[in-house]
C-alpha positions as a printed NumPy array, in Angstrom:
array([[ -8.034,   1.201, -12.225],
       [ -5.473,   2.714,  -9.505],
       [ -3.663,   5.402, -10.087],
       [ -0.376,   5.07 , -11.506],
       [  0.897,   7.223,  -8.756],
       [  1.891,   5.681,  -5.451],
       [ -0.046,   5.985,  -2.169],
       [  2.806,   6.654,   0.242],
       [  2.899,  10.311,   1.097],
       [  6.469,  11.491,  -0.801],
       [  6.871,   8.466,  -2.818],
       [  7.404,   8.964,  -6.446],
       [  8.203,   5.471,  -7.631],
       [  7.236,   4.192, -10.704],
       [  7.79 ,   0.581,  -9.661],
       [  4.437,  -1.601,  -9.969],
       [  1.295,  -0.979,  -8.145],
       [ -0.508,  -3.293,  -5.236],
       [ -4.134,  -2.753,  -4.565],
       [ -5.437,  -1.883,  -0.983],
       [ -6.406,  -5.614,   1.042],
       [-10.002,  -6.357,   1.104],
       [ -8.925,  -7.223,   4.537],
       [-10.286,  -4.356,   6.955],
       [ -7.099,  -4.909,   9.488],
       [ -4.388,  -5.434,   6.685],
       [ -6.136,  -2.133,   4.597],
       [ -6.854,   0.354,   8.078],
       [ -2.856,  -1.006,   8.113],
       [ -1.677,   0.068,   4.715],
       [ -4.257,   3.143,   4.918],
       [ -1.93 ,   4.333,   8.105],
       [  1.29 ,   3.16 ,   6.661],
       [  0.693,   5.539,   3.696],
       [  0.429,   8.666,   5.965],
       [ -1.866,  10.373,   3.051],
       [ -4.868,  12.57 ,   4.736],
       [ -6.562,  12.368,   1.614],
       [ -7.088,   8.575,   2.153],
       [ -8.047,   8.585,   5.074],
       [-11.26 ,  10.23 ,   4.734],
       [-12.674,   8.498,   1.683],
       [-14.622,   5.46 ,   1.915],
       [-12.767,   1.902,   1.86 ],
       [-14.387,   0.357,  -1.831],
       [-12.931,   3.861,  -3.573],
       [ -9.864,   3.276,  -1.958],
       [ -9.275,   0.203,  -3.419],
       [-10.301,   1.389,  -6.574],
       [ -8.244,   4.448,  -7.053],
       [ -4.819,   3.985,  -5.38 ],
       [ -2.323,   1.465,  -4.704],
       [  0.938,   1.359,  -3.37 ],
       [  4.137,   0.699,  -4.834],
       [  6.112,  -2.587,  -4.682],
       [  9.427,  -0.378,  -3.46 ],
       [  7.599,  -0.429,   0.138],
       [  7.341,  -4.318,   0.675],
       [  9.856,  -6.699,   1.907],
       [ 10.848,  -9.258,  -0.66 ],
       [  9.555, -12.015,   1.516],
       [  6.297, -10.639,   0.727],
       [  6.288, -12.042,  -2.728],
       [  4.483, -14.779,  -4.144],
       [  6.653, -17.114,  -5.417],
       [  5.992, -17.174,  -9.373],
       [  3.728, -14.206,  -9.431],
       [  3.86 , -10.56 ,  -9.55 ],
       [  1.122, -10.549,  -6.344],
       [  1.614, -10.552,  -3.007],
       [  1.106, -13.035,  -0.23 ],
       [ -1.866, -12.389,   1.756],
       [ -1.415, -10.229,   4.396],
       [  1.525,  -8.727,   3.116],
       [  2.316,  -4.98 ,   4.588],
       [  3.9  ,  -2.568,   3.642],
       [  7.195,  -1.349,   5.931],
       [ 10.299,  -0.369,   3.615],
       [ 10.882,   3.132,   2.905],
       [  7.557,   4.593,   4.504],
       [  7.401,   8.267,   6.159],
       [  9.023,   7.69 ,   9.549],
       [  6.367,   9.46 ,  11.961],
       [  3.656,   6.111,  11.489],
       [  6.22 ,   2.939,  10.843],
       [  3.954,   0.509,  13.155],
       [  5.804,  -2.487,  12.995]])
């Protein structure tokens, strides 16, 4: 189960949790987005399985209407550290 903390380097949000994309382009996307070093060095399946990032950092259009998921291919790009925004 991910961590109830948020991936995003700085972000201490408490808001619901969004596993890494099984997607390699949409994950290496979130994975950069986050700006954590200690992601990026661990391999792709932990990822997934360990952290998540909060719903604070996604767009409401990235909602699935009638669910708590989101859309596929959904990224992340609200309130992100401002040295990797990669839009």
């Amino acid at each position: 189960m991910p961590s109830s903390n948020c991936s995003v380097l700085g972000c201490k949000s408490k808001e619901r949790k969004h596993v890494f994309p099984q997607n390699d382009d949409d994950f290496n996307t979130w994975l950069q987005r986050c700006n954590n070093n200690k992601l990026f060095h661990l391999d792709k399946s932990v990822v997934r399985r360990r952290y998540a990032v909060c719903h604070l950092h996604f767009a409401e259009s990235c909602d699935s209407p009638g669910t708590k998921k989101l859309k596929k291919g959904s990224l992340p790009t609200l309130f992100l550290p401002s040295n990797n925004v990669k839009n």
